[in-house]
NUSEKOL-458107 format. One record per residue (C-alpha): residue in three letters; x, y, z. Coordinates in Angstrom, 2 decimals. Example, Ala and Ser with C-alpha at 12.3 -4.5 7.8 and 13.67 -1.06 7.14 Angstrom:
BEGIN
ATOM  res        u        v        w
ATOM  ala    12.30    -4.50     7.80
ATOM  ser    13.67    -1.06     7.14
//
This chain:
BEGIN
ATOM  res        u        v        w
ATOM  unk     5.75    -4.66   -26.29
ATOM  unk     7.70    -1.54   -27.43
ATOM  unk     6.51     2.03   -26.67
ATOM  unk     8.50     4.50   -28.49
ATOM  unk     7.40     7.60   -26.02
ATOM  unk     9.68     6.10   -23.89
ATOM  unk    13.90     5.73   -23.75
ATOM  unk    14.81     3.15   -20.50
ATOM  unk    18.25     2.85   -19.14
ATOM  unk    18.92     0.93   -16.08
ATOM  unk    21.51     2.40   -13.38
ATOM  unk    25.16     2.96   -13.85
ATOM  unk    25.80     1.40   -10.51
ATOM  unk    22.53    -0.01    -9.45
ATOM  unk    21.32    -1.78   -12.40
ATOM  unk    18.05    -3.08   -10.97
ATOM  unk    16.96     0.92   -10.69
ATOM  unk    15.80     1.95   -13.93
ATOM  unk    14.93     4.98   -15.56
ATOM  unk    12.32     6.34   -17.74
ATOM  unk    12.94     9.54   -20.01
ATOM  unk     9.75    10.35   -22.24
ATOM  unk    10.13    11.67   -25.49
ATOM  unk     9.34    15.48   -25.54
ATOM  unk     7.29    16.66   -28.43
ATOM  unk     7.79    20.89   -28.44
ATOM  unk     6.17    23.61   -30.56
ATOM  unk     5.57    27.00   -30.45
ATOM  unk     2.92    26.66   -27.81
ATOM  unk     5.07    24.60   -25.42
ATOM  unk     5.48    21.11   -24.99
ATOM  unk     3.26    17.70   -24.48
ATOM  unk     4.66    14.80   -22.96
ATOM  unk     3.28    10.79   -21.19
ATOM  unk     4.36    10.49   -17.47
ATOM  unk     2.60     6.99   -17.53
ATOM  unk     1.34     4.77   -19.38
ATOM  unk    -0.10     0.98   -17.68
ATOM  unk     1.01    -1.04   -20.41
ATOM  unk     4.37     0.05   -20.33
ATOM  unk     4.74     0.21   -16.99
ATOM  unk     3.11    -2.96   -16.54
ATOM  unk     6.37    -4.87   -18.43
ATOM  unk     8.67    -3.69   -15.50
ATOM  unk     6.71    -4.94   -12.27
ATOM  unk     6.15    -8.29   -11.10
ATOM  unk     2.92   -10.21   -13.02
ATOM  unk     0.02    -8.73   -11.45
ATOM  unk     1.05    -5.58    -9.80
ATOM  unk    -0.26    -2.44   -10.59
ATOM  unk     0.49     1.19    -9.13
ATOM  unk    -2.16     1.92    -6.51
ATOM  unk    -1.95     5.74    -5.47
ATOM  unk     0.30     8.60    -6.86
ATOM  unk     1.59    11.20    -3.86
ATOM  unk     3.22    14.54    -4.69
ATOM  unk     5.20    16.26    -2.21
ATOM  unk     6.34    20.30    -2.29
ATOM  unk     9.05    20.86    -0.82
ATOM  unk    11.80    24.86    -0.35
ATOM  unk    14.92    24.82    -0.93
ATOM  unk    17.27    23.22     1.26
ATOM  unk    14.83    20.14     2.53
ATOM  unk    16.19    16.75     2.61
ATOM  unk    13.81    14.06     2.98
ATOM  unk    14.60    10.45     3.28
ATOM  unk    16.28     7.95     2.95
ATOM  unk    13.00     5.46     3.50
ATOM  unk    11.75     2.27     1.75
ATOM  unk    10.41    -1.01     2.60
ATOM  unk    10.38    -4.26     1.48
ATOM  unk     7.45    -4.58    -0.90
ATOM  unk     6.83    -1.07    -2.26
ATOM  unk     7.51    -0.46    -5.87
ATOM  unk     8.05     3.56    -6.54
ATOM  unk     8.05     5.22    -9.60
ATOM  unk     9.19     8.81    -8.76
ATOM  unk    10.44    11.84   -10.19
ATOM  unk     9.98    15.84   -10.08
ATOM  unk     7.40    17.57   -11.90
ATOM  unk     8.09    21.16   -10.98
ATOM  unk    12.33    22.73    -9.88
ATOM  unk    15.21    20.05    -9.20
ATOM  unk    15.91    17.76    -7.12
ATOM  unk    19.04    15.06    -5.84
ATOM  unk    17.60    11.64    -5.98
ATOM  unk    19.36     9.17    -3.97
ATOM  unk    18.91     5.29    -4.06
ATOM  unk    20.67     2.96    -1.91
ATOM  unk    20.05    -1.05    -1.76
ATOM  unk    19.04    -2.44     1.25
ATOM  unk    18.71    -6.24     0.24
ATOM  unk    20.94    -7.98     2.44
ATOM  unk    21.70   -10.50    -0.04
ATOM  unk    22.71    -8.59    -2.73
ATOM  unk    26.02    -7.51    -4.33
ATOM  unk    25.16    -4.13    -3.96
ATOM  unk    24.39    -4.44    -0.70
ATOM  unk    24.69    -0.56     1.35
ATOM  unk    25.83     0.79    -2.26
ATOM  unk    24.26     4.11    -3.45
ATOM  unk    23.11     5.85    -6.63
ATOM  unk    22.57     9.13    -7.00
ATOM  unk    19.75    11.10    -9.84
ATOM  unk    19.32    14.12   -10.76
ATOM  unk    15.81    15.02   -11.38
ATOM  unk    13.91    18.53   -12.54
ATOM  unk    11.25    19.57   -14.41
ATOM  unk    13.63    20.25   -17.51
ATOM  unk    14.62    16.81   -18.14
ATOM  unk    11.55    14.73   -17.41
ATOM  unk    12.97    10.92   -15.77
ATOM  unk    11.36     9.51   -13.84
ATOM  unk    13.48     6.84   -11.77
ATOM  unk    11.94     3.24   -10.78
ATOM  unk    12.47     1.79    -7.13
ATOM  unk    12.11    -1.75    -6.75
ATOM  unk    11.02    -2.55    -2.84
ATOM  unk    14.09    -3.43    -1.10
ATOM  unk    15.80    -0.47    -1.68
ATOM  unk    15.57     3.04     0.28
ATOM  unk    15.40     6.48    -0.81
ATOM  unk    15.58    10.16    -0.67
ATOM  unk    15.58    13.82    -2.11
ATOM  unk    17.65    16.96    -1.59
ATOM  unk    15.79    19.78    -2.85
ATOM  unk    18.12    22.33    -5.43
ATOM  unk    15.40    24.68    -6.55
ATOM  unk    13.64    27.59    -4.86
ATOM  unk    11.26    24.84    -4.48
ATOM  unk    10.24    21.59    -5.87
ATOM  unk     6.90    19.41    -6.47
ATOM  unk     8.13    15.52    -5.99
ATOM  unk     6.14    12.90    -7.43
ATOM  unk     5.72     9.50    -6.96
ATOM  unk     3.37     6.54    -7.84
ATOM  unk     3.74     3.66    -5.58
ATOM  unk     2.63    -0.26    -6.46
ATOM  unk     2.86    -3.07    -3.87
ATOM  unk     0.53    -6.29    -2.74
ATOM  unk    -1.96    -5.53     0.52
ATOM  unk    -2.13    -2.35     2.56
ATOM  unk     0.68     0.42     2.20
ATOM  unk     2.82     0.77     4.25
ATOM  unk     3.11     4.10     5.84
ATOM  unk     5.90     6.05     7.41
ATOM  unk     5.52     4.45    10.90
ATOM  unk     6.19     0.89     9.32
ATOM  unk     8.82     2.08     6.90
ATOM  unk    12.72     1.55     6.91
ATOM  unk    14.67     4.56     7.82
ATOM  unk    18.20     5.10     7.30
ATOM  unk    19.89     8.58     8.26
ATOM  unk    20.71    10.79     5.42
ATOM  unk    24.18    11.37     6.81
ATOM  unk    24.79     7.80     7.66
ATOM  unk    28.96     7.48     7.87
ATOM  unk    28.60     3.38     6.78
ATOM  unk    27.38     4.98     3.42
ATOM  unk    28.95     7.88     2.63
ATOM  unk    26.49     9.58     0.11
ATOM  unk    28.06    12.69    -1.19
ATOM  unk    25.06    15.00    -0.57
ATOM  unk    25.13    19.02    -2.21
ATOM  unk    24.95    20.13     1.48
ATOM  unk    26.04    19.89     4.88
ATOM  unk    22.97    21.26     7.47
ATOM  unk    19.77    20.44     5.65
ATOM  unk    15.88    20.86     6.58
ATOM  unk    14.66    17.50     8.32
ATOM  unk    11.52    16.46     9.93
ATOM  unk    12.39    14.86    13.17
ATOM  unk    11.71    11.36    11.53
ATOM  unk    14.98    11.82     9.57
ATOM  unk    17.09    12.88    12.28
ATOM  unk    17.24    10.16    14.07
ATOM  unk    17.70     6.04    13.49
ATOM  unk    14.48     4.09    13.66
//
């Protein structure tokens, strides 16, 4: 099933991450655009998985959150209002991209929306004045929440991610190795 609102392109390094960039229709009154549609989004998850809940998180200038994951979550984020630095590293031990990292950038002017399969970890630098992060999550069972989730340090030396700052905002949970 085709949907033409939609352009997908998978990762330039991480080519299990794939990204979704709706098609933009503009006037002279603004513009009109799908964030989601289940039938689409249904061809790229496993048979049988949907997206349970949708979280938004605002965020100043400055605040780095991340890098988190698990290993059955399914994310479909992006950032409805300002910019933001998406990073996405694989975690799967077994894979050839194993500790290797991908970087987005994401804002309310250019609409993607990355998907994260489970497995992999991730995070945001906020660019803007401020920015309203968005993501829907699908997985099997109960969620799992922060105190059950994979945490990596943003400034990890093993992987190097070339961040836009040096002393960001963190909550304590990203400040230290869990």
């Amino acid at each position: 099933m085709s949907y033409k609102d939609f352009e997908v392109t998978r990762g330039k390094i991480l080519k299990d991450v794939l990204v979704f960039k709706p098609e933009v229709f503009w006037d002279d009154r603004g513009n009109i655009y799908t964030t989601y549609n289940e039938d689409f989004y249904l061809e790229y998850l496993p048979l049988g998985l949907k997206f349970k809940h949708d979280k938004f998180a605002f965020n100043h200038n400055n605040v780095l959150r991340g890098l988190h994951g698990d290993s059955k979550t399914w994310k479909l984020v992006s950032c409805v209002h300002g910019k933001i630095y998406e990073v996405v590293v694989d975690m799967r031990p077994d894979s050839p991209n194993y500790m290797i990292w991908e970087a987005f950038d994401l804002d309310s002017a250019n609409y993607q929306q990355v998907l994260i399969p489970p497995g992999f970890v991730n995070g945001y630098y906020v660019l803007s004045e401020n920015a309203l992060f968005h993501y829907k999550l699908a997985y099997e069972g109960a969620y799992v929440d922060a105190a059950e989730q994979k945490t990596l340090l943003w400034n990890d030396k093993n992987l190097k991610i070339n961040w836009p700052c040096k002393n960001p905002i963190l909550q304590s949970r990203d400040k230290k190795l869990r």
